[in-house]
Every structure is written in structure tokens, then in C-alpha cells.
C-alpha distance (Angstrom), angle and dihedral (degrees) to the residues before:
residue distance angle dihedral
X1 . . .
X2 4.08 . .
X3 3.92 97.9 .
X4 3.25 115.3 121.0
X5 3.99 125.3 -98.2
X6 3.75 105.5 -114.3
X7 3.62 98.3 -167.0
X8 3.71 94.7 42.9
X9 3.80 95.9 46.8
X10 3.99 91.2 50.4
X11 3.93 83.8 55.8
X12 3.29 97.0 50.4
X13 4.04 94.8 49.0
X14 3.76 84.0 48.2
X15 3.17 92.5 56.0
X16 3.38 102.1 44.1
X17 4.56 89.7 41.4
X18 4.21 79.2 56.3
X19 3.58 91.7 49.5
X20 3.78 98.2 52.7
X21 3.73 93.6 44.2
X22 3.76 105.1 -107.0
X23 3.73 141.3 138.1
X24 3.93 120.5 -137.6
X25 4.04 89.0 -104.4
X26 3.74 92.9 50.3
X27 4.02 96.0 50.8
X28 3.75 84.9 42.5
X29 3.82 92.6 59.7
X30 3.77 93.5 43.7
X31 4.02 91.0 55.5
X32 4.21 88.4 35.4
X33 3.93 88.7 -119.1
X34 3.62 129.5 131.2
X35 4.02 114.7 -96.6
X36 4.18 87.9 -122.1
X37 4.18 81.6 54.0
X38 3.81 82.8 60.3
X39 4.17 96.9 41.0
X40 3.82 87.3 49.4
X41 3.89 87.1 54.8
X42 3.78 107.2 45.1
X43 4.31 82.5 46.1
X44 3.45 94.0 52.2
X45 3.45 103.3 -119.8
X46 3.77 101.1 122.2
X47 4.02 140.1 -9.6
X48 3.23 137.8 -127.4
X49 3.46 132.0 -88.6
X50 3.92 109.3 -99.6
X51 3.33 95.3 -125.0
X52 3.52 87.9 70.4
X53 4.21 96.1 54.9
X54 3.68 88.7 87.0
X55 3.84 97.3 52.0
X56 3.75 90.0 38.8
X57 3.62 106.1 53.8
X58 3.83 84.7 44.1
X59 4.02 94.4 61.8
X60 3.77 83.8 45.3
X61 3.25 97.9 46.7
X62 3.94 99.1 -130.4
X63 3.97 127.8 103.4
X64 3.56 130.1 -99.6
X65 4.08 96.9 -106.9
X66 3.83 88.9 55.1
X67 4.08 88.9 41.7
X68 4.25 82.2 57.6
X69 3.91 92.9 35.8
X70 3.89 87.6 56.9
X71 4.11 82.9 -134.1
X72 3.73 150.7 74.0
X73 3.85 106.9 -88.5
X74 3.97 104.8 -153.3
X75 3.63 120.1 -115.9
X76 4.47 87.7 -110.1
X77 3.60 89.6 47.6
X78 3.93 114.5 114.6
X79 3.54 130.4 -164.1
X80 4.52 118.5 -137.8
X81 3.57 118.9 -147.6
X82 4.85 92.1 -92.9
X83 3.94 78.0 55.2
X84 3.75 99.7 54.4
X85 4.14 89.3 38.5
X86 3.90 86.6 52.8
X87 3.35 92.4 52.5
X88 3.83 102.2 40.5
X89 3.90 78.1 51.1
X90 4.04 95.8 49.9
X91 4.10 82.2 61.9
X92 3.38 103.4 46.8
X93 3.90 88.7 44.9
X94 3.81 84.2 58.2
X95 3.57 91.3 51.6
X96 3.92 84.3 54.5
X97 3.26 89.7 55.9
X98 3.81 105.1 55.4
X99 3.72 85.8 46.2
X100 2.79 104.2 50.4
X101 4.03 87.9 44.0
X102 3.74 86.8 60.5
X103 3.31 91.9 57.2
X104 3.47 104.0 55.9
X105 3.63 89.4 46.9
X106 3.85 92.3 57.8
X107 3.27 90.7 44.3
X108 4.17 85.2 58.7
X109 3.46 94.7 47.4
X110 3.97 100.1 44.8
X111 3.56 89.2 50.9
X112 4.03 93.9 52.4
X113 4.31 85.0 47.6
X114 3.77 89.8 50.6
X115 4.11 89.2 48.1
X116 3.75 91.6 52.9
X117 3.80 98.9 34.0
X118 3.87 81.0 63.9
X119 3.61 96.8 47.7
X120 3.75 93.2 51.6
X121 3.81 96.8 45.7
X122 3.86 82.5 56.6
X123 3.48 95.9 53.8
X124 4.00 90.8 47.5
X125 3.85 90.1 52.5
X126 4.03 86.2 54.3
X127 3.27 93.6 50.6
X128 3.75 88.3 51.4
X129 3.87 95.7 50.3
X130 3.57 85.0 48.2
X131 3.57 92.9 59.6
X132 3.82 97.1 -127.9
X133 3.97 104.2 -178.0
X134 4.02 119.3 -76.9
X135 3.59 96.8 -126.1
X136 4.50 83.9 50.8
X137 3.58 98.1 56.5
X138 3.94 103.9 34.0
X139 3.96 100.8 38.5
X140 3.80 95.8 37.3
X141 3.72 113.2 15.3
X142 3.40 96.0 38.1
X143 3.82 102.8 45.4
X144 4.02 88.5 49.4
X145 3.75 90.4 47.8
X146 3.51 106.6 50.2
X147 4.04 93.1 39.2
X148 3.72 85.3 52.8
X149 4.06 101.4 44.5
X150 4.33 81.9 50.2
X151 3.92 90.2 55.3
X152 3.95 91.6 45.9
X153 3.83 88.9 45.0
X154 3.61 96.9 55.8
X155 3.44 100.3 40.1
X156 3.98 100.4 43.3
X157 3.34 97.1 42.7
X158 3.86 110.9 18.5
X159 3.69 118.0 23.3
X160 4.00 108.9 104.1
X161 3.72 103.4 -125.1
X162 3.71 101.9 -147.1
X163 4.11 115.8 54.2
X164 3.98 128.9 -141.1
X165 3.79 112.1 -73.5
X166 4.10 88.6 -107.6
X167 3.58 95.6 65.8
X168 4.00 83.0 68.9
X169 4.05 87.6 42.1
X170 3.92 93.1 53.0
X171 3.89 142.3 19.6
X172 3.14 107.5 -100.3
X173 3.91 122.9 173.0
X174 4.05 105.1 -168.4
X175 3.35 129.2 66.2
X176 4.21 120.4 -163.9
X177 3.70 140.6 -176.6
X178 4.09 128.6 149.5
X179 3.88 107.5 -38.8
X180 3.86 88.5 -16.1
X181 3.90 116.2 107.5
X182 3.25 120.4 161.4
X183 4.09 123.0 175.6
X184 3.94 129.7 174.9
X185 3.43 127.9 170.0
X186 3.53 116.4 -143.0
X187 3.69 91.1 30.4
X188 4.09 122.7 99.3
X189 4.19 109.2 -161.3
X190 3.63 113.8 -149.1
X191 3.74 150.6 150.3
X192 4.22 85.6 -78.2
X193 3.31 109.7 52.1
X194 4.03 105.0 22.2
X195 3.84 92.4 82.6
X196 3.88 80.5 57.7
X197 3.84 93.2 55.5
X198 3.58 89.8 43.8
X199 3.57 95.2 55.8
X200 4.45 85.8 43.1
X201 3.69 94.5 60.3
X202 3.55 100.3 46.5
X203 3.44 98.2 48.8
X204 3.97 93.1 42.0
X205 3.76 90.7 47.1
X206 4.27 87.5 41.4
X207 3.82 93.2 51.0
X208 4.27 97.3 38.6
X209 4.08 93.0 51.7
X210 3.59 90.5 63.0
X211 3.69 106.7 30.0
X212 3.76 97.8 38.3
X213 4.04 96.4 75.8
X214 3.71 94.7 43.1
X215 4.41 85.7 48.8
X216 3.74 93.6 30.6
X217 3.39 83.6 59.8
X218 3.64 107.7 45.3
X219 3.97 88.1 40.3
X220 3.79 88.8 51.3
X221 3.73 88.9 58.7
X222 3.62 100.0 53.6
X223 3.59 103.3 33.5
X224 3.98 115.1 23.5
X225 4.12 87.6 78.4
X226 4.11 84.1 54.7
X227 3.74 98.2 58.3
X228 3.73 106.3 12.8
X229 3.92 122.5 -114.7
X230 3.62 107.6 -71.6
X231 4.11 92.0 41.9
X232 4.01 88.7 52.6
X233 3.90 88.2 48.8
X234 3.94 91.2 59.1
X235 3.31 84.2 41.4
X236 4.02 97.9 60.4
X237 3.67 97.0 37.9
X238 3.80 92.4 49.8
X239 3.72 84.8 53.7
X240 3.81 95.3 48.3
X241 3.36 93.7 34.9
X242 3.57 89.7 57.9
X243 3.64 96.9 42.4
X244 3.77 83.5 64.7
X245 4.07 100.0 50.4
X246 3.47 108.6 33.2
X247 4.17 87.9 58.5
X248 3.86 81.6 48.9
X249 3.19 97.3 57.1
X250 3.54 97.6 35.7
X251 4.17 86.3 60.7
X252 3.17 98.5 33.7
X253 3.88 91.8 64.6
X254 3.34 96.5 40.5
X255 3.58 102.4 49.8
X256 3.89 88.0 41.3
């Protein structure tokens, strides 16, 4: 009864982003969101965060009650106490909402981990029955393994996907949250581009726990006689390594 109308709220904000003269892209820059953030609104298919109404009805030049009203409120018209409580109610529903929208989407993602955590602790027990060398499969397999599985356990499952409001206020270039710490120059994390580097690390961490033993492997064969164990071990993690950053900062700039 008081959520918000989707539909009818992306209308108005349409309306309203028409009115002022903007393109998606530009209000998306003025409110530090992405310009499919913006799409998604004005189609009804999601709202945004309410710690964006304030910003929002600033750029467009209405107030927040007629932002959650989906309509112009005239400058006679009064609000009684139900009113007030319906609206107070509208916001916390949207709240809900994102929540609850998290949720699901961890839910998603910590599933997907758990499938290929499995898959790659088979393929480690094969190599073990097949008697792959000691130094192999604890120097190399091992290392790669477990640094992976601790990426794609923080970020599927722990990570907060939104950041603090002065991440959008400032540039800020490290990110930390338990054991994580992440730091990169050149790089400023924000409410833009951190769903992007989400979305980076899972898959990268997703994709490299099952791959990596079959490739370790195979790469191990070929290559581990050329530079000798410990050489080929720098070798691999600088290569993983970078197959994690260099996408992160490739996002992370362009979704800035």
C-alpha cells in the first residue's frame, strides 16, 4: 500500500530530466551514478537509493515529497498527519527495497562461488590422486588457489556493495573492510564505478578457481623446467595478479 510506484516515479523523473534539458549521462554525472542507474529509473525497473533524493530533487529543481509523490505538489497544498506517515513509509519501503535487492544478489553470487569452489577442489583432489609432484601442487596450485577462493569469498559474500557517501565527495584511491585492503593509485572508488569492481572480482576470482588447475597445470609442464620453480611462481601470480588489476582499473576509470 505505501511503496512506491516504479513506473510512475521513472515518468515523473523523465519528465522532470526532459524539462531541465538533460540527457541520461548528464543527470547521471550530476548525482555521480552510472547513466544505466538513470535508464533503470525512468523504466521502472529499480529506484534510487534514498540517499540520493536530496541531490536529485535539487538538480531537478523539485522537493523530495513531490520526488516520492511522483508529482508537483502546489505551493497551497498541505499535508495531514496519514499523508506525512505515507510518505515517511514510501521511503523506508524504498530502503526495503535496495536491501532487500542486495540480498538477493548475494545470494546469486555466493551460490555461483560455492559451485566453482567445488569444482576446483575436485580438480585439486585429481591432481593429487594423480600424483602430480609435491613441490607442483603446494608452491603453485596451492598458493593460486587459496589467494583466489579469499578474493571470491570477500567479494561474493562480504564486500558491502554501496560505499560511504564521501567516497563520491572526495577522491579517494583505497578501499578497506576486515582483512580486505585494497589501494591503487591513479584510481578514485566511488558510488559509479564500485558496482563495476564488484562485478570484476567476482567474475575474475569465479573464472581463475576453476581454470587455474587445469592451466596451472599445463603451463607448469611447459614452462616450470625454463625458469625453475620459484621463478615460474612469480611468474603465475604476476599474471593472475594482473589479470585482476588491470580490469580494475580499466572499469574503474571508465565507469568513474
Amino acid at each position: 500500500m505505501f511503496e512506491i510506484d516504479k513506473k510512475q516515479f521513472g515518468l515523473f523523473v523523465a519528465e522532470l530530466r526532459k524539462e531541465k534539458g538533460f540527457t541520461q549521462k548528464e543527470l547521471a554525472a550530476k548525482l555521480l551514478v552510472s547513466d544505466k542507474a538513470v535508464s533503470k529509473w525512468e523504466t521502472g525497473q529499480s529506484c534510487p537509493d534514498i540517499s540520493l533524493l536530496v541531490p536529485m530533487a535539487g538538480v531537478l529543481n523539485v522537493t523530495v515529497t513531490e520526488l516520492l509523490e511522483c508529482r508537483r505538489l502546489q505551493s497551497t497544498e498541505t499535508m495531514n498527519t496519514t499523508q506525512t506517515e505515507a510518505l515517511v513509509k514510501k521511503t523506508i519501503s524504498m530502503s526495503e527495497s535496495e536491501l532487500a535487492a542486495g540480498s538477493r544478489s548475494r545470494k546469486r553470487w555466493g551460490a555461483a562461488y560455492a559451485c566453482c569452489l567445488t569444482v576446483s577442489c575436485i580438480e585439486i583432489c585429481l591432481f593429487f590422486l594423480l600424483d602430480y609432484s609435491a613441490e607442483f601442487f603446494f608452491t603453485h596450485l596451492l598458493t593460486v588457489e587459496l589467494l583466489t577462493a579469499l578474493f571470491g569469498l570477500l567479494f561474493c559474500l562480504f564486500v558491502k556493495e554501496k560505499l560511504p557517501s564521501y567516497y563520491d565527495d572526495n577522491h579517494i584511491a583505497y578501499y578497506t573492510q576486515g582483512p580486505l585492503r585494497m589501494h591503487m593509485p591513479g584510481v578514485s572508488f566511488n558510488n559509479s564505478n564500485w558496482p563495476y569492481i564488484i562485478r570484476t572480482v567476482r567474475l575474475w576470482a569465479l573464472i581463475l578457481l576453476v581454470c587455474y588447475p587445469l592451466l596451472g597445470m599445463a603451463a607448469a609442464s611447459f614452462l616450470s623446467g625454463l625458469f625453475g620453480n620459484m621463478v615460474f611462481l612469480y611468474i603465475t601470480l604476476g599474471i593472475t595478479l594482473g589479470g585482476l588489476f588491470i580490469p580494475i582499473y580499466i572499469v574503474a576509470r571508465k565507469y568513474a
